[in-house]
Each structure stands twice: as structure tokens, then as C-alpha cells.
Residue frames as a rotation matrix with the C-alpha (Angstrom) as fourth column:
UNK 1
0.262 -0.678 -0.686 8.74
-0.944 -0.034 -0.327 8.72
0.199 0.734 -0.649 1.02
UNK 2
0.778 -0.036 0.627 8.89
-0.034 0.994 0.099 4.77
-0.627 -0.099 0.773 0.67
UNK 3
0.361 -0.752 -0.551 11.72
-0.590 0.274 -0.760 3.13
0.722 0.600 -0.344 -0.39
UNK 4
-0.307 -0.804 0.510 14.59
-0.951 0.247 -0.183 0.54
0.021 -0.541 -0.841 0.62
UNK 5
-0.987 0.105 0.125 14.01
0.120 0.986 0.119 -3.57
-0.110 0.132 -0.985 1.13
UNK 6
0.047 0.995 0.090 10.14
0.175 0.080 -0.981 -3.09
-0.983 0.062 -0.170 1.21
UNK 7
0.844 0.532 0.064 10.11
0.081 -0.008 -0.997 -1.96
-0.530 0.847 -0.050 -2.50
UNK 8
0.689 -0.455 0.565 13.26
0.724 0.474 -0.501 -3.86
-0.040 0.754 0.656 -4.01
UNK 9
0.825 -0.323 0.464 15.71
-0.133 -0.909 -0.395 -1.02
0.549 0.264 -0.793 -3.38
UNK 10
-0.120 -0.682 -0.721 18.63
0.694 0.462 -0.553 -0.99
0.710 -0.567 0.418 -1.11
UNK 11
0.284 0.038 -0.958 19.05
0.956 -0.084 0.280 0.12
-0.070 -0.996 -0.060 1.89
UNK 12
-0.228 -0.742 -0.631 21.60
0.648 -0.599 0.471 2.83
-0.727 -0.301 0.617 0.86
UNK 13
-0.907 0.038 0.420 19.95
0.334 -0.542 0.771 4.57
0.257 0.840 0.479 -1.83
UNK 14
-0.728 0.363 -0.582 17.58
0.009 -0.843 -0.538 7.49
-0.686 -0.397 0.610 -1.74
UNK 15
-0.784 0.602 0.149 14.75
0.545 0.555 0.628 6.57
0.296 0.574 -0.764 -3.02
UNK 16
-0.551 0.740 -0.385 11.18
-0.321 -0.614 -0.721 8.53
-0.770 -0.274 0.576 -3.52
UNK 17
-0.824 0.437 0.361 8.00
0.562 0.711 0.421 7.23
-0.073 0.550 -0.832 -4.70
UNK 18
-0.855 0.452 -0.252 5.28
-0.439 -0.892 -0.110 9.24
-0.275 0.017 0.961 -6.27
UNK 19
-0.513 0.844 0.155 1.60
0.847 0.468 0.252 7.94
0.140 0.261 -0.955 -6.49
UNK 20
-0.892 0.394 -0.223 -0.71
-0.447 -0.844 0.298 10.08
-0.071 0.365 0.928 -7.98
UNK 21
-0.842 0.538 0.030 -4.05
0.528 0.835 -0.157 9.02
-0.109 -0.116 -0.987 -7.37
UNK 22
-0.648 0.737 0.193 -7.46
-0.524 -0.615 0.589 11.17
0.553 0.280 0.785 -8.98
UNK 23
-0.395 0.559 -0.729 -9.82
0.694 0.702 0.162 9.92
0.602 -0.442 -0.665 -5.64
UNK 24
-0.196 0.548 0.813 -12.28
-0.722 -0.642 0.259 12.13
0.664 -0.536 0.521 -3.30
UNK 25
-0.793 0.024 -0.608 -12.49
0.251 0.924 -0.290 9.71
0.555 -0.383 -0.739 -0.47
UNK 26
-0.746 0.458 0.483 -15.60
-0.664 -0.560 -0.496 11.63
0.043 -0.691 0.722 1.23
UNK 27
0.293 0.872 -0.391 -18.31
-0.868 0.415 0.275 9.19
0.402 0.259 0.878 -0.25
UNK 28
0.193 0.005 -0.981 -16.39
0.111 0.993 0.027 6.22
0.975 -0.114 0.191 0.26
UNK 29
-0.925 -0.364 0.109 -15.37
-0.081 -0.093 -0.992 7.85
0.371 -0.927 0.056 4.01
UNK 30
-0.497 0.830 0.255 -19.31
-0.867 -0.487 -0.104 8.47
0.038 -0.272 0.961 4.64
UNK 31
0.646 0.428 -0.632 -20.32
-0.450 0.882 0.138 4.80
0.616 0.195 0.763 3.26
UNK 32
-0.188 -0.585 -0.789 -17.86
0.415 0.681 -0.603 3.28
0.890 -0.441 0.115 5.72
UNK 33
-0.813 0.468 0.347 -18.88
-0.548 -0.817 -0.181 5.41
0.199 -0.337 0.920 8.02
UNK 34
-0.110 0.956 -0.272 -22.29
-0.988 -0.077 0.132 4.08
0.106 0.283 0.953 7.37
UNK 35
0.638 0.294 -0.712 -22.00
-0.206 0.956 0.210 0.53
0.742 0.013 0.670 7.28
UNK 36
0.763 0.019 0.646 -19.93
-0.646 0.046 0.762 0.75
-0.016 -0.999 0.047 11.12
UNK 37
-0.231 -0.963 -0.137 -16.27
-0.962 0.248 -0.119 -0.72
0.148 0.104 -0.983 12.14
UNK 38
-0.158 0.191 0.969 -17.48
-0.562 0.789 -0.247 -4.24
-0.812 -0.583 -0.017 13.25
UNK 39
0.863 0.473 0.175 -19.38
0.021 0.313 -0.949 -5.11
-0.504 0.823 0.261 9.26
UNK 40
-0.155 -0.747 0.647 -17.38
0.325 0.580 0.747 -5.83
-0.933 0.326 0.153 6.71
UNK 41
-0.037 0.562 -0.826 -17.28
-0.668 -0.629 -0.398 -3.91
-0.743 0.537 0.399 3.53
UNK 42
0.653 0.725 0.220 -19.42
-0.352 0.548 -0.759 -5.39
-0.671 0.418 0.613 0.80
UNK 43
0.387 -0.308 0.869 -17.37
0.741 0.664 -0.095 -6.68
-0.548 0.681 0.485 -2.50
UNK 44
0.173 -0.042 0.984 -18.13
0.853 -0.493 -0.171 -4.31
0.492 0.869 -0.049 -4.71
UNK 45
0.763 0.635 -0.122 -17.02
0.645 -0.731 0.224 -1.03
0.054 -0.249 -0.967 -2.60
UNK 46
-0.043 -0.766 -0.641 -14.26
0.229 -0.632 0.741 -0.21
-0.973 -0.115 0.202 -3.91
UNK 47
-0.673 0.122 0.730 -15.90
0.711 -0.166 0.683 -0.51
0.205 0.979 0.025 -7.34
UNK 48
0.328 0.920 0.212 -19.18
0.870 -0.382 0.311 1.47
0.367 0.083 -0.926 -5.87
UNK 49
0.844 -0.031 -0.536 -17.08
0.379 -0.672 0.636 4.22
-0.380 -0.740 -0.555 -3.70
UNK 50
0.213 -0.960 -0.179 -13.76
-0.105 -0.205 0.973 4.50
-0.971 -0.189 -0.145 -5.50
UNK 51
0.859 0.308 0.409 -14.59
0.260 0.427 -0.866 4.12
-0.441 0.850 0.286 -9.17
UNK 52
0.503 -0.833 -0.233 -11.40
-0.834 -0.396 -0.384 6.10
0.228 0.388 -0.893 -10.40
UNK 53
-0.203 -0.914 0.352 -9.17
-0.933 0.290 0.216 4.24
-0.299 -0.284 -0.911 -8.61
UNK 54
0.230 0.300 0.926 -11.14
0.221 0.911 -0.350 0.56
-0.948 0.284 0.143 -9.39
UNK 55
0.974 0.152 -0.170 -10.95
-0.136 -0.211 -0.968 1.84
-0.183 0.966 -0.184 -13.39
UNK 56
0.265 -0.964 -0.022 -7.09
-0.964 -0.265 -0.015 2.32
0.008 0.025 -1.000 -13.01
UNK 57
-0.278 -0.175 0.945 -6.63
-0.724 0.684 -0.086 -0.66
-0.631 -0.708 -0.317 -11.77
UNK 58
0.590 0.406 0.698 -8.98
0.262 0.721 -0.641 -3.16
-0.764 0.561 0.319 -14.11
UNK 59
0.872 -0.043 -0.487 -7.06
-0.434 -0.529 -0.730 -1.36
-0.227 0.848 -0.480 -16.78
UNK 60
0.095 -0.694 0.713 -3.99
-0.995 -0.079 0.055 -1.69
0.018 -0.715 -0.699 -15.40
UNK 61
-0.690 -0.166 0.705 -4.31
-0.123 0.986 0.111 -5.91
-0.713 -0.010 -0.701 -15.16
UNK 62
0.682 0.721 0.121 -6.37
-0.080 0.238 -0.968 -5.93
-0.727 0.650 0.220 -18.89
């Protein structure tokens, strides 16, 4: 439950943020996974591993 100065709220108010988010993270957990903590992931891998959430998004700033 986020809320308060971090997202423009006050302090004193009771704030609750829902994010709803249509993602299976297994592929993109396996492909990270796969390419090892040291590498950097590629550009495109949150378009190649996370397509929902990339789609939302491009929409979203079109």
C-alpha cells in the first residue's frame, strides 16, 4: 500500500494504490535467469518477455 510524499499525497492521508497488471513473469524470470546477473538485459526484453505489459504502456504514451 504506497502512498504519502513519494506519490504526491500527504503524509496524513490514507492512501491505497491499486495496479493491476495482466503479466506471467515465468518466461521473462527463466530468460533472466538465462542470460546471468553480471549481463545486462538486451533492449528489447521487456518488449520480447513482457509483451502485455510493453503493449499497455506504448498505448498508454500514443
Amino acid at each position: 500500500m504506497a502512498g504519502g510524499p513519494g506519490f504526491l499525497r500527504p503524509e496524513t492521508e490514507l492512501t491505497v494504490r491499486l495496479c493491476f497488471v495482466h503479466f506471467d513473469g515465468s518466461d521473462a524470470l527463466l530468460e533472466s535467469e538465462r542470460i546471468g546477473r553480471g549481463t545486462p538485459f538486451p533492449e528489447d526484453f521487456v518488449r520480447t518477455h513482457c509483451t502485455n505489459v510493453h503493449d499497455g504502456i506504448q498505448v498508454r504514451l500514443d
